[in-house]
C-alpha positions in Angstrom: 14.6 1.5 -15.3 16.4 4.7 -17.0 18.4 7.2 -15.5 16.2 10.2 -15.5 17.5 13.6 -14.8 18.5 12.1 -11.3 16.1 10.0 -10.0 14.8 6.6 -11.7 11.9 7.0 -14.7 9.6 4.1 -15.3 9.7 2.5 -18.5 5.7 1.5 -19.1 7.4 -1.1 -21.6 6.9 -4.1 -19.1 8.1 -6.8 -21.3 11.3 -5.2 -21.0 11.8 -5.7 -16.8 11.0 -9.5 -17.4 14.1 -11.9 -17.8 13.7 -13.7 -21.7 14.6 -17.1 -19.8 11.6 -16.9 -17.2 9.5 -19.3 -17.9 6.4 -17.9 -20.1 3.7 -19.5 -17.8 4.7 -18.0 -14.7 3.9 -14.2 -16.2 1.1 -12.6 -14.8 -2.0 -13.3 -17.0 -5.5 -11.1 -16.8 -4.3 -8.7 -14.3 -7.1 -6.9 -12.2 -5.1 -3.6 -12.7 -1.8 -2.2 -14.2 -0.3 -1.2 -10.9 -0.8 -0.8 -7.4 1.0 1.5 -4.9 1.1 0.8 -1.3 3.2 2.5 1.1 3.7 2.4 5.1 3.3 -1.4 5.8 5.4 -1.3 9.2 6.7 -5.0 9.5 7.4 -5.7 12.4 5.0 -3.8 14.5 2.2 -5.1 16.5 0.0 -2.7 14.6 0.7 -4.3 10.6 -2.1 -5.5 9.2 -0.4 -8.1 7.2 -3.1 -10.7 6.9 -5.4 -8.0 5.3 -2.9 -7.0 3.0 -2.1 -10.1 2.0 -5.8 -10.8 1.2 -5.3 -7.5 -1.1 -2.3 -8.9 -3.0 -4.5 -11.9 -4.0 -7.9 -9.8 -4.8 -5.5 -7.3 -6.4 -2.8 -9.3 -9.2 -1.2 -6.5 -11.2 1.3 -5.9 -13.9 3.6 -3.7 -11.7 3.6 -2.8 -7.9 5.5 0.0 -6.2 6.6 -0.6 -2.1 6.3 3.6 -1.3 8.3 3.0 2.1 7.8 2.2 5.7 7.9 -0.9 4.1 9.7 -2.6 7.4 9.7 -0.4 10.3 13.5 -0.3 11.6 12.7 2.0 14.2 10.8 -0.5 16.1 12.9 -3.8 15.3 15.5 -2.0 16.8 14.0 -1.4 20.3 12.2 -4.9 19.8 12.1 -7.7 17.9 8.6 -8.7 16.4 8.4 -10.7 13.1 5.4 -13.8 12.9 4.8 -15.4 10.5 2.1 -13.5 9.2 4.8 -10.8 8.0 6.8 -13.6 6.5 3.7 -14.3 4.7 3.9 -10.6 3.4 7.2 -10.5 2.0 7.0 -14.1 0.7 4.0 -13.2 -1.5 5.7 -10.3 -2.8 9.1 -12.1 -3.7 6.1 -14.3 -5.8 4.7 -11.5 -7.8 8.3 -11.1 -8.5 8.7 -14.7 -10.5 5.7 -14.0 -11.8 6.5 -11.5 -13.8 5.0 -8.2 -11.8 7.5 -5.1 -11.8 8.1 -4.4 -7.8 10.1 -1.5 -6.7 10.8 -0.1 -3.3 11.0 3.3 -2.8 12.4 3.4 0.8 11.0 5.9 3.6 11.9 7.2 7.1 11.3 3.9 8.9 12.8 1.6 6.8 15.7 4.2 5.9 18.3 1.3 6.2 17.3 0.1 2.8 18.7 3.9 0.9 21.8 2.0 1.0 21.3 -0.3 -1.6 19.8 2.5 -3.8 19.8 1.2 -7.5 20.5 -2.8 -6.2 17.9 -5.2 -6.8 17.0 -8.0 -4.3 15.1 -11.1 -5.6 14.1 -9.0 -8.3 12.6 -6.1 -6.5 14.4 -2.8 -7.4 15.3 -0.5 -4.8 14.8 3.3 -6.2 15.1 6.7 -3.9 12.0 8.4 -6.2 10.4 7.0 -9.4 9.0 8.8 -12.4 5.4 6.8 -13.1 4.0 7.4 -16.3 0.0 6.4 -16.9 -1.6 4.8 -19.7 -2.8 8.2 -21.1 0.7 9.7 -20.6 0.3 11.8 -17.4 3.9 11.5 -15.3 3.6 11.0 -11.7 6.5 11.9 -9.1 6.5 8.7 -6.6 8.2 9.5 -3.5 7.7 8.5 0.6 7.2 12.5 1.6 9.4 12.1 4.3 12.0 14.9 3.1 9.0 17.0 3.5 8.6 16.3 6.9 10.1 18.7 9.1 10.0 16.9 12.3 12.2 14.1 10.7 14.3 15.9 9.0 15.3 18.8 11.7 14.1 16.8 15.6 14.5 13.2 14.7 14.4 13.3 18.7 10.9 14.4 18.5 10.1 12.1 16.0 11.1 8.9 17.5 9.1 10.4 20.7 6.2 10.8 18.4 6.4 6.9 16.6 6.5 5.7 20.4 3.4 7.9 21.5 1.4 6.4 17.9 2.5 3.0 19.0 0.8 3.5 22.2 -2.6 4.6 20.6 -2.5 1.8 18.2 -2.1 -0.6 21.2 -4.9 0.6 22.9 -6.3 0.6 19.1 -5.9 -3.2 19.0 -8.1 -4.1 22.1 -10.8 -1.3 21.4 -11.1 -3.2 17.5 -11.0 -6.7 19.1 -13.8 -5.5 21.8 -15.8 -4.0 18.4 -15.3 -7.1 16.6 -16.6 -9.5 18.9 -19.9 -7.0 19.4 -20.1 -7.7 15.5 -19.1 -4.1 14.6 -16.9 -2.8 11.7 -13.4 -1.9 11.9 -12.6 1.4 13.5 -9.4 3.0 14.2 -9.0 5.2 17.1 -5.5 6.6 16.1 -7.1 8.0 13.0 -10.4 9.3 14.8 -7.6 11.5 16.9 -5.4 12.8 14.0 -8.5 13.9 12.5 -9.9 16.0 15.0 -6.7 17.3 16.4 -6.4 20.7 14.4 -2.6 21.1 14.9 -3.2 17.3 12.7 -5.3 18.6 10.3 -3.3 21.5 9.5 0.2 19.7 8.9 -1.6 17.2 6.7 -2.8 20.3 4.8 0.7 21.3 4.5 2.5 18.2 3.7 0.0 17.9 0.9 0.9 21.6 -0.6 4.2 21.0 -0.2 4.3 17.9 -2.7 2.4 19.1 -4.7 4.2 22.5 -5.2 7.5 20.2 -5.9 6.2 18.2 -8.5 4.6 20.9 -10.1 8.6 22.8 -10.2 9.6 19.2 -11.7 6.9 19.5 -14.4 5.1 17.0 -13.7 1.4 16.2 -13.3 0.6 14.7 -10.4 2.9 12.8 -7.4 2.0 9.6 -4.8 3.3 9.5 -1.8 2.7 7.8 1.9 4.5 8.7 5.0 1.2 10.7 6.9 -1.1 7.7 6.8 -4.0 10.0 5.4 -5.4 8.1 2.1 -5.9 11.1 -0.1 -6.6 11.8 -4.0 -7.4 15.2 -5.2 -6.5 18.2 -7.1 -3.9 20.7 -5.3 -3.8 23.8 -8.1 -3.7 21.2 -10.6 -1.6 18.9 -9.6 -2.7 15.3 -9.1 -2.0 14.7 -5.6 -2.4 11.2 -4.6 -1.9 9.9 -0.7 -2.0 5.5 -0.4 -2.4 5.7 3.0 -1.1 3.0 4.9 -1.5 -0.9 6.4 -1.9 -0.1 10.0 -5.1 2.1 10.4 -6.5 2.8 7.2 -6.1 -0.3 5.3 -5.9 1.7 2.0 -3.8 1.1 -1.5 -3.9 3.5 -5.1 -4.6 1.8 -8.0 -4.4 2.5 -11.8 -6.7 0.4 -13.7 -5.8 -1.2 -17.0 -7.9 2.0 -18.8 -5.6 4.7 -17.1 -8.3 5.6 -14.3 -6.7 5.9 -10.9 -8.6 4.8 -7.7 -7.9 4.6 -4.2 -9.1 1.3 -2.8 -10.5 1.0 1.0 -9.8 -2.8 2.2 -12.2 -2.9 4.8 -14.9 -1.6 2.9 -14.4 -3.1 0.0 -14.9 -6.4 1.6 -18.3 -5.3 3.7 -19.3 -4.5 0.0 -18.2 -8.0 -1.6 -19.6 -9.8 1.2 -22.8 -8.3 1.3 -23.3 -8.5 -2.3 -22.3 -12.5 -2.2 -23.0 -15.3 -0.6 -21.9 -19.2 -0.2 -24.4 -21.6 -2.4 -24.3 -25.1 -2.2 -24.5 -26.7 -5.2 -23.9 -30.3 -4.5 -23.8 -32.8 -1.6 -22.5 -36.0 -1.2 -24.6 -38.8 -0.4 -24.4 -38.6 3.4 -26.0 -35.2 2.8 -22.4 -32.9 3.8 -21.8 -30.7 1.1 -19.4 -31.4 -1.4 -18.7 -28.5 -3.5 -20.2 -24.8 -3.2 -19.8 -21.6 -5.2 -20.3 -17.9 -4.8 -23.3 -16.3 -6.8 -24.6 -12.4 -6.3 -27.1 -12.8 -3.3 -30.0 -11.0 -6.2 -28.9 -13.7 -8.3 -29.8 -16.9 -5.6 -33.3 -18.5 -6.2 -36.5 -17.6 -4.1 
């Protein structure tokens, strides 16, 4: 990446961020989209969903992915140590849309602040950037950043803060047993953290003015639009004509922004998206060994199945 009037600016040349010598057949080939943002992962905590995210990485192959921070939640490593395997399995697949040729950069955040030390370092081929300047295929430049500078609580009480992160780890505990009773009464996911935020109006009203505050900045840089994380509220809308895009997170909302290979931007729900996928296919046997167990199946649209 360039310097760019003090922060990093994304070349959309992609060839040019992967090595001559890789070898050719490891490149990503037919990707699903051009990029993918996701932000506020928090490895490390009970509450990651890393198993559904890393069912997203494998729906989702792109040409470029961008970590908006709270990647790896310090905060809580440091007052206890949680790490299976499942989070291995997270940062393993992402070191391996590394060799494949995908362009991933970090963008650190509040919880995973550690990793501003290595600002402009790369690690196994992942960049590590403190804001990015995202341009789109139809030329719109986008301001990515965590949002946490915006926060006041974590910039002026990180007391209060850290009081806070404790109180949301609580909820999501209690989270975790209220989705596990829902699942086994075959209901959908639900999140009980987010229900709260939403109907809190001291909530409401700071997510209203985190989102003008972004959006005012990147409108003084010039720019059209920004992406951001840090308040776990998937968002995409127009703020006084600024492009204001929110990925959400991987602990409640199960949400990730995407830019299609065509220059349209979408957010994409996980949850839903696979309700939808699974009740628009279904399993079809389509051959059976001679003992009658079947031998090989495939997935065909449900209108698509004979009477």
């Amino acid at each position: 990446m360039n310097k760019f009037k003090g922060y990093f600016y994304a070349n959309p040349d992609l060839s040019a961020s992967i090595s001559e010598d890789e070898d050719s057949s490891e490149k990503v080939t037919n990707p699903r989209v051009r990029t993918v943002f996701i932000s506020d992962i928090h490895l490390g905590t009970p509450g990651c969903q890393a198993q559904a995210l890393v069912e997203f990485l494998k729906a989702y192959p792109s040409e470029q992915l961008y970590l908006i921070g709270d990647i790896i939640d310090g905060w809580q490593l440091r007052r206890r140590w949680y790490w299976p395997q499942a989070h291995n399995d997270v940062i393993q697949k992402l070191l391996r849309r590394v060799r494949k040729g995908c362009k991933v950069v970090y963008v650190p955040g509040n919880h995973d602040e550690f990793a501003r030390e290595f600002l402009g370092h790369s690690f196994g081929g992942i960049e590590v950037a403190d804001e990015v300047i995202y341009e789109t295929v139809d030329g719109r430049r986008f301001w990515i950043i965590h949002g946490d500078y915006f926060d006041g609580v974590v910039q002026c009480a990180k007391w209060l803060a850290y009081v806070g992160d404790n109180l949301y780890e609580l909820t999501l505990k209690l989270n975790r047993y209220l989705s596990s009773l829902r699942a086994r009464l075959g209901m959908p996911y639900w999140s009980l953290s987010q229900y709260l935020k939403y109907k809190v109006k001291t909530a409401v009203s700071y997510v209203t003015s985190f989102e003008q505050a972004v959006a005012m900045e990147a409108r003084r840089r010039g720019l059209d639009g920004v992406i951001c994380g840090h308040i776990h509220h998937a968002e995409m809308r127009d703020i006084d004509g600024i492009v204001y895009c929110n990925d959400g997170d991987w602990v409640e909302s199960l949400t990730a922004l995407v830019e299609h290979i065509d220059g349209r931007m979408e957010l994409i729900h996980w949850p839903q998206f696979q309700r939808e996928t699974d009740s628009y296919y279904q399993i079809v046997t389509v051959d059976t060994s001679a003992d009658g167990v079947p031998a090989t199946a495939k997935i065909e649209k449900k209108d698509e199945v004979p009477a």
